[in-house]
PyMOL commands that place a pseudoatom at each C-alpha (Angstrom):
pseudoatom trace, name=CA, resn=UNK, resi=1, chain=A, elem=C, hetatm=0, pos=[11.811, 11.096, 8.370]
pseudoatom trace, name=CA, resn=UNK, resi=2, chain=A, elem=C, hetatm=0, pos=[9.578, 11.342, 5.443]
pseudoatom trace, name=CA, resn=UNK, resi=3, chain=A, elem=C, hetatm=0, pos=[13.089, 13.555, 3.721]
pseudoatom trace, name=CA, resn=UNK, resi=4, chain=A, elem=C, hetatm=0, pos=[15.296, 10.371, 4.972]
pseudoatom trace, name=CA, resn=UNK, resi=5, chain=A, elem=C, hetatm=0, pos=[13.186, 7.587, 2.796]
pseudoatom trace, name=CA, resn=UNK, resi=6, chain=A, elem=C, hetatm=0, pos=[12.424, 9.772, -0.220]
pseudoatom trace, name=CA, resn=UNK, resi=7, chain=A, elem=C, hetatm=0, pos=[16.380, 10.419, -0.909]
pseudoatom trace, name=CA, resn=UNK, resi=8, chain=A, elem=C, hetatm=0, pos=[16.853, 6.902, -0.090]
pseudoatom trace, name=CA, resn=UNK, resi=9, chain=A, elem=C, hetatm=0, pos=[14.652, 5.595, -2.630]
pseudoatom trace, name=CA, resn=UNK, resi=10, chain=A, elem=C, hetatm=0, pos=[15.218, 7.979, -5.253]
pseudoatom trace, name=CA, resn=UNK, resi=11, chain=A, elem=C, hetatm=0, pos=[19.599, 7.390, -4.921]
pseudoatom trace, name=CA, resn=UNK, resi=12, chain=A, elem=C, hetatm=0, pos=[18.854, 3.387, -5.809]
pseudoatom trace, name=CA, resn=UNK, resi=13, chain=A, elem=C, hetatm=0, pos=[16.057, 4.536, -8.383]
pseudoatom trace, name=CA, resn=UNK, resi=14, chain=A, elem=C, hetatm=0, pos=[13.572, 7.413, -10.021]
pseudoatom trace, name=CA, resn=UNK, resi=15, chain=A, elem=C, hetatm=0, pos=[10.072, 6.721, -8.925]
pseudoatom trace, name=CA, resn=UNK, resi=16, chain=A, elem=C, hetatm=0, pos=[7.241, 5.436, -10.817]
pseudoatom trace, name=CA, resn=UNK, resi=17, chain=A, elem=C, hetatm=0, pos=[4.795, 8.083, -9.592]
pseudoatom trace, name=CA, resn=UNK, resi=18, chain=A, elem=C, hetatm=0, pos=[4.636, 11.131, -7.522]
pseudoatom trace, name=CA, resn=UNK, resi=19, chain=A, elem=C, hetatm=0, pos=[1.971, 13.360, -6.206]
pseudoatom trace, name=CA, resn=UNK, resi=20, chain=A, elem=C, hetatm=0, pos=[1.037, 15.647, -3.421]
pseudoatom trace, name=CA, resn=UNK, resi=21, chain=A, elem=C, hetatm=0, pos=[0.095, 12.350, -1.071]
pseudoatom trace, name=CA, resn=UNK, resi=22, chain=A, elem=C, hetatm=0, pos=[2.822, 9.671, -1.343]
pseudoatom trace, name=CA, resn=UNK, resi=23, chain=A, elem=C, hetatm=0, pos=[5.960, 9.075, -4.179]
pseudoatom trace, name=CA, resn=UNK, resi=24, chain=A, elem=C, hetatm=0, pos=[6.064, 5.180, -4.929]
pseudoatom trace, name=CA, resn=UNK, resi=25, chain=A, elem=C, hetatm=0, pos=[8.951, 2.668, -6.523]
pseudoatom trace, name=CA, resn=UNK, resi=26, chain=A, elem=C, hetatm=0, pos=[8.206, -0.163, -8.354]
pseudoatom trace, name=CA, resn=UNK, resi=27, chain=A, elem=C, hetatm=0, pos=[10.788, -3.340, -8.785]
pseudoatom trace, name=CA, resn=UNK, resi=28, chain=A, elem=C, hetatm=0, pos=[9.846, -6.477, -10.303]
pseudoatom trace, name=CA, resn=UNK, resi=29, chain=A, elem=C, hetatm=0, pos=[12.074, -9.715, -9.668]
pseudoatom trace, name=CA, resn=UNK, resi=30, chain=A, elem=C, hetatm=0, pos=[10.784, -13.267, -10.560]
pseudoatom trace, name=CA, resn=UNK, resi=31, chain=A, elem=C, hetatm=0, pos=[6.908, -12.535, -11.781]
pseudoatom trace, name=CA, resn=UNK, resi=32, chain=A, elem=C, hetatm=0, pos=[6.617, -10.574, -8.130]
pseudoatom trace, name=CA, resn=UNK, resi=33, chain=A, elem=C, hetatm=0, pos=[6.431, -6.568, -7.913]
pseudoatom trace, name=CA, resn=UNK, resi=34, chain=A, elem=C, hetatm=0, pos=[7.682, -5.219, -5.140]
pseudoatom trace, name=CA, resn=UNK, resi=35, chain=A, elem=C, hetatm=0, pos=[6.244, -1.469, -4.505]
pseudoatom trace, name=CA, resn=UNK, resi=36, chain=A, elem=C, hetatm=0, pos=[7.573, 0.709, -2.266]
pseudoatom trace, name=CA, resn=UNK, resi=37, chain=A, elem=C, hetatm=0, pos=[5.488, 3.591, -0.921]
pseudoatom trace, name=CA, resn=UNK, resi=38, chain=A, elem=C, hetatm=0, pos=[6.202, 6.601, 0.778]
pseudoatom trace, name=CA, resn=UNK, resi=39, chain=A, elem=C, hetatm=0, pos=[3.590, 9.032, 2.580]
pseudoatom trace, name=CA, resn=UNK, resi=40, chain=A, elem=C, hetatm=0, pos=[4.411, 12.740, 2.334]
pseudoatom trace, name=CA, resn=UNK, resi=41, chain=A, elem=C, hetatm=0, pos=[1.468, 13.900, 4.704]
pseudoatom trace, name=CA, resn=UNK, resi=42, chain=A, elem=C, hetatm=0, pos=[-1.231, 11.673, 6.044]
pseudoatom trace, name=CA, resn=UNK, resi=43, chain=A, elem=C, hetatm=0, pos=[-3.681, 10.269, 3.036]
pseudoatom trace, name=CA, resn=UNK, resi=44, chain=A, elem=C, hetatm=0, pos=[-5.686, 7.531, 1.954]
pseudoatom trace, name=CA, resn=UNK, resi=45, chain=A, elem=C, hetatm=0, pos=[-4.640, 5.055, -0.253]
pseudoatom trace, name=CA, resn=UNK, resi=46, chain=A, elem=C, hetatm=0, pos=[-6.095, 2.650, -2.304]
pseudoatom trace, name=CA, resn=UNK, resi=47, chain=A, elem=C, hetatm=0, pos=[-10.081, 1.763, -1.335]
pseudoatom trace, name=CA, resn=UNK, resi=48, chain=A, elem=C, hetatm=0, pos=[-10.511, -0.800, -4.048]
pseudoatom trace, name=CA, resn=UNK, resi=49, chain=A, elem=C, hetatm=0, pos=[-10.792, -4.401, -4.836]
pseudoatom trace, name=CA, resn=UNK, resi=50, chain=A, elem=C, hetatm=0, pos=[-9.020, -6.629, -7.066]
pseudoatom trace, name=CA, resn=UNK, resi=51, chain=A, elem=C, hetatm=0, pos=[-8.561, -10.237, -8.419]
pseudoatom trace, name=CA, resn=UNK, resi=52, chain=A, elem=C, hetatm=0, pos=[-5.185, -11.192, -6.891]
pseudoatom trace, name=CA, resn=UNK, resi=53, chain=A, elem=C, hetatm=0, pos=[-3.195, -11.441, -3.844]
pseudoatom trace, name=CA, resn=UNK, resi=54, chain=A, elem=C, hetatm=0, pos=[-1.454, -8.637, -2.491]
pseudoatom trace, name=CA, resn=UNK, resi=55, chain=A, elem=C, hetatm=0, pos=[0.902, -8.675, 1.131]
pseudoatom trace, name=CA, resn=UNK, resi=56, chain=A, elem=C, hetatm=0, pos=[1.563, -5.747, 2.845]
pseudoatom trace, name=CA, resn=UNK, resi=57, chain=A, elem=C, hetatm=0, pos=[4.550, -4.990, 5.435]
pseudoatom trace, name=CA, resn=UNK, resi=58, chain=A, elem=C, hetatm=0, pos=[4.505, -1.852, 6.686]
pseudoatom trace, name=CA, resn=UNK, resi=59, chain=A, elem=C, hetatm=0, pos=[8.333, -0.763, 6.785]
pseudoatom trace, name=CA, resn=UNK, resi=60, chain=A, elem=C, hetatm=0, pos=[7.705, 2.678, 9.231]
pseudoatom trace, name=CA, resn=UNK, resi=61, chain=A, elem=C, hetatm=0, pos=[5.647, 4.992, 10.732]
pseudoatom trace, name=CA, resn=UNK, resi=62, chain=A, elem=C, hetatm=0, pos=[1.739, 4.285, 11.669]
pseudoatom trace, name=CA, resn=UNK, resi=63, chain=A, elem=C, hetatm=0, pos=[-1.158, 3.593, 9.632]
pseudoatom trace, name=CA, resn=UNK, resi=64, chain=A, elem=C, hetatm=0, pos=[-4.523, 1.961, 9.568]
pseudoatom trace, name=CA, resn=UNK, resi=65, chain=A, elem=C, hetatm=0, pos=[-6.516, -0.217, 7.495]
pseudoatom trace, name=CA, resn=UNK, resi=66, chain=A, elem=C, hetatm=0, pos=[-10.214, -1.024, 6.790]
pseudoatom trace, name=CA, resn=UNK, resi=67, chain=A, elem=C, hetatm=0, pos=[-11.322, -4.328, 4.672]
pseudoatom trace, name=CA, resn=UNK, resi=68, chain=A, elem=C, hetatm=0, pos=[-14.476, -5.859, 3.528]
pseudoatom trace, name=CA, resn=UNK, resi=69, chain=A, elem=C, hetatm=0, pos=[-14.844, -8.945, 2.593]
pseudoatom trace, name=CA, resn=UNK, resi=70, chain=A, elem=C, hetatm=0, pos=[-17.579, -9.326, -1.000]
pseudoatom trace, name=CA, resn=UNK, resi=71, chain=A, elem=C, hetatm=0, pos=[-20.970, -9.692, 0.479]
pseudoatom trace, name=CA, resn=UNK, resi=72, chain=A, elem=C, hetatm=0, pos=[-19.879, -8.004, 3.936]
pseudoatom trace, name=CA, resn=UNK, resi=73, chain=A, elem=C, hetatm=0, pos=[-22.119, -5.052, 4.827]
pseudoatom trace, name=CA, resn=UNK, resi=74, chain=A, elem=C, hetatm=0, pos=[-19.295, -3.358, 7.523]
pseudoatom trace, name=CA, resn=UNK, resi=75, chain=A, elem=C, hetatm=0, pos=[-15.953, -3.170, 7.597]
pseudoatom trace, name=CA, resn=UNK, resi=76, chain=A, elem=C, hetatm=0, pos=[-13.026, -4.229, 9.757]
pseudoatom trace, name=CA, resn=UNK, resi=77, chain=A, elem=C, hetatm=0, pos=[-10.551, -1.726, 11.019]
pseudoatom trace, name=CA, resn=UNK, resi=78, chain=A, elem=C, hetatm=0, pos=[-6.745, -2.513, 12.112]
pseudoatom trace, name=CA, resn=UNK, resi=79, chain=A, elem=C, hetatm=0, pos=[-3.783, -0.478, 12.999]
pseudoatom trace, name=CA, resn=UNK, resi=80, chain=A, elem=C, hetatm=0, pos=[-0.921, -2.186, 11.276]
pseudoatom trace, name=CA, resn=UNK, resi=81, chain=A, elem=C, hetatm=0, pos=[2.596, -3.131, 13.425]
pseudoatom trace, name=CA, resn=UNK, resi=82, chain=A, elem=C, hetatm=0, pos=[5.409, -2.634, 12.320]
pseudoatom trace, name=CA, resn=UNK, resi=83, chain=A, elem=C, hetatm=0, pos=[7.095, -5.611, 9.935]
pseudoatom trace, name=CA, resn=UNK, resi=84, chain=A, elem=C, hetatm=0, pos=[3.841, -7.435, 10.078]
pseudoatom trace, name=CA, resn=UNK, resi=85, chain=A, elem=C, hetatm=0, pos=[2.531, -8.942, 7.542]
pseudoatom trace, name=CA, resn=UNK, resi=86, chain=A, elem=C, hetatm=0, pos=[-1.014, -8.779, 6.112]
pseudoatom trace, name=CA, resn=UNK, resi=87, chain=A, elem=C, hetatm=0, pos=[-2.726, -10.439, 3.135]
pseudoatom trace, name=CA, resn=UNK, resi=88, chain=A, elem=C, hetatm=0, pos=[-5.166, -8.892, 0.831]
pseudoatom trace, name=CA, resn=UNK, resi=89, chain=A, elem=C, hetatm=0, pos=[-7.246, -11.898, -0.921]
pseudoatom trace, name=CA, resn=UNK, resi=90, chain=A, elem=C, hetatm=0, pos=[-9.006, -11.282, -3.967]
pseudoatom trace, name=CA, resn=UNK, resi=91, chain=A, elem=C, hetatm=0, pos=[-12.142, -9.792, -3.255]
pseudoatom trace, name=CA, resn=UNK, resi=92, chain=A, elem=C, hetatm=0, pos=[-11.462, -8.082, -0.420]
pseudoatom trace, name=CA, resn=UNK, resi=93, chain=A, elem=C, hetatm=0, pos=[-11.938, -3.996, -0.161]
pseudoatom trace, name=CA, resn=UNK, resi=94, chain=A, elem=C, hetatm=0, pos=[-9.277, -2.420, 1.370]
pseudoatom trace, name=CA, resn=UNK, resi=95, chain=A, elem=C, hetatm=0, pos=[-7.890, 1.207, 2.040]
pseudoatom trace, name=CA, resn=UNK, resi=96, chain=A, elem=C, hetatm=0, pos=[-4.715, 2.196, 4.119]
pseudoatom trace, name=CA, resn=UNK, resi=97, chain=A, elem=C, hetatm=0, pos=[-4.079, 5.512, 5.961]
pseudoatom trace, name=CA, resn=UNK, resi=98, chain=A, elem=C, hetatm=0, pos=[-0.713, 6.134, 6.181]
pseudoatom trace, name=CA, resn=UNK, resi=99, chain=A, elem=C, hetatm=0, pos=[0.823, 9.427, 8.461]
pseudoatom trace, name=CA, resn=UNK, resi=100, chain=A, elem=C, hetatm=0, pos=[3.428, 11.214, 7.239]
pseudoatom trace, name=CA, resn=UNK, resi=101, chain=A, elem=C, hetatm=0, pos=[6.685, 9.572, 6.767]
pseudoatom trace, name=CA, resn=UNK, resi=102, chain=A, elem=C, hetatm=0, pos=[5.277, 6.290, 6.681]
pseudoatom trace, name=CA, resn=UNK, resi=103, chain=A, elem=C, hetatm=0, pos=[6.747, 3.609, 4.814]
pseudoatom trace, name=CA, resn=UNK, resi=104, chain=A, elem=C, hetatm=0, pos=[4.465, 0.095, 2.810]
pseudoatom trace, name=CA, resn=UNK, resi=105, chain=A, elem=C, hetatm=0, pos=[5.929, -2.709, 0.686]
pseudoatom trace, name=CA, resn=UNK, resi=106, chain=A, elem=C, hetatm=0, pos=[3.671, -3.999, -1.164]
pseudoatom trace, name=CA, resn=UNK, resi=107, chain=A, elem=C, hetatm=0, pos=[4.213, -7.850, -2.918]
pseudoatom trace, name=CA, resn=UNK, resi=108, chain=A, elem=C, hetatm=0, pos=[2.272, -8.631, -5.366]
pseudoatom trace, name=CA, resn=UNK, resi=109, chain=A, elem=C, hetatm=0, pos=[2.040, -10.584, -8.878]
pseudoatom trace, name=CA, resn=UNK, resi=110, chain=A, elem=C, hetatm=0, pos=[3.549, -9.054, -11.883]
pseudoatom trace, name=CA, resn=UNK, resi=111, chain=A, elem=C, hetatm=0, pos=[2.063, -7.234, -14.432]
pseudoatom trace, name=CA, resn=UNK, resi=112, chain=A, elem=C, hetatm=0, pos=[-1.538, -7.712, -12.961]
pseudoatom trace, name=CA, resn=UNK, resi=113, chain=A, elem=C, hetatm=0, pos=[-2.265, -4.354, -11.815]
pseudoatom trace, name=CA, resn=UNK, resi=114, chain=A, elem=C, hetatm=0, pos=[-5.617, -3.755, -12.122]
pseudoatom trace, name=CA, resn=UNK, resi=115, chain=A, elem=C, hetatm=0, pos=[-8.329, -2.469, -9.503]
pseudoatom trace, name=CA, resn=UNK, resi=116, chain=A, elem=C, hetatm=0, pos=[-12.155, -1.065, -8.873]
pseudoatom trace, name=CA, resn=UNK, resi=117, chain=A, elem=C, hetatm=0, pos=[-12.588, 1.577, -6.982]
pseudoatom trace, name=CA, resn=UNK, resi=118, chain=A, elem=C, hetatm=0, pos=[-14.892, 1.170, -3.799]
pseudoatom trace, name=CA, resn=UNK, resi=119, chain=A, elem=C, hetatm=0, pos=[-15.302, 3.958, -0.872]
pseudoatom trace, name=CA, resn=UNK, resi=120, chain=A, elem=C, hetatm=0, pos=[-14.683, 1.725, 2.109]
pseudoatom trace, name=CA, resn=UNK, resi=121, chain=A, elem=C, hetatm=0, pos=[-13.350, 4.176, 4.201]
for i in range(1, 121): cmd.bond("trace and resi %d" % i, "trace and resi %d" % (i + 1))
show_as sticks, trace
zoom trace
């Protein structure tokens, strides 16, 4: 599966980044960015903060999440369903373990990408 999405994503468009953990796409349509991320074996991703609002719909495959809200001394874990929805608020910690083959969209504003890097998992 993790073959299937790659060549899918890279006929409409060459990636923005690549590494040994995940290959990612980035569109941006109306001041929104759209990223598109692909796991190639299971990793963690992200395990930062930042100042904006971010939505997450996890597109295929399994994965997990852990956020912390500021001034929150533990964590919250969740294992994400499929086409669901979540919203990072400014502030908030989060990381996201993906498995292999799975697939994140990521919404968020344009041209803002900035984060600080936390270890919240």
């Amino acid at each position: 599966m993790v073959r299937f999405w790659i060549t899918l994503l890279k006929r409409l468009r060459t990636p923005e980044h690549e590494d040994n953990r995940r290959v990612l796409w980035a569109v941006t349509l109306q001041s929104r960015e759209y990223v598109f991320i692909v796991w190639k074996q299971t990793a963690d991703l992200g395990n930062h903060y930042h100042n904006y609002t971010e939505q997450w719909t996890l597109l295929w495959g399994q994965a997990k999440a852990r956020f912390r809200q500021p001034e929150q001394s533990g964590c919250d874990e969740y294992k994400l369903r499929l086409g669901s929805a979540v919203t990072i608020v400014p502030g908030m910690a989060h990381v996201i373990r993906g498995d292999a083959g799975c697939v994140l969209l990521i919404r968020r504003p344009a041209g803002q990408y900035s984060a600080t890097a936390l270890n919240v998992w």
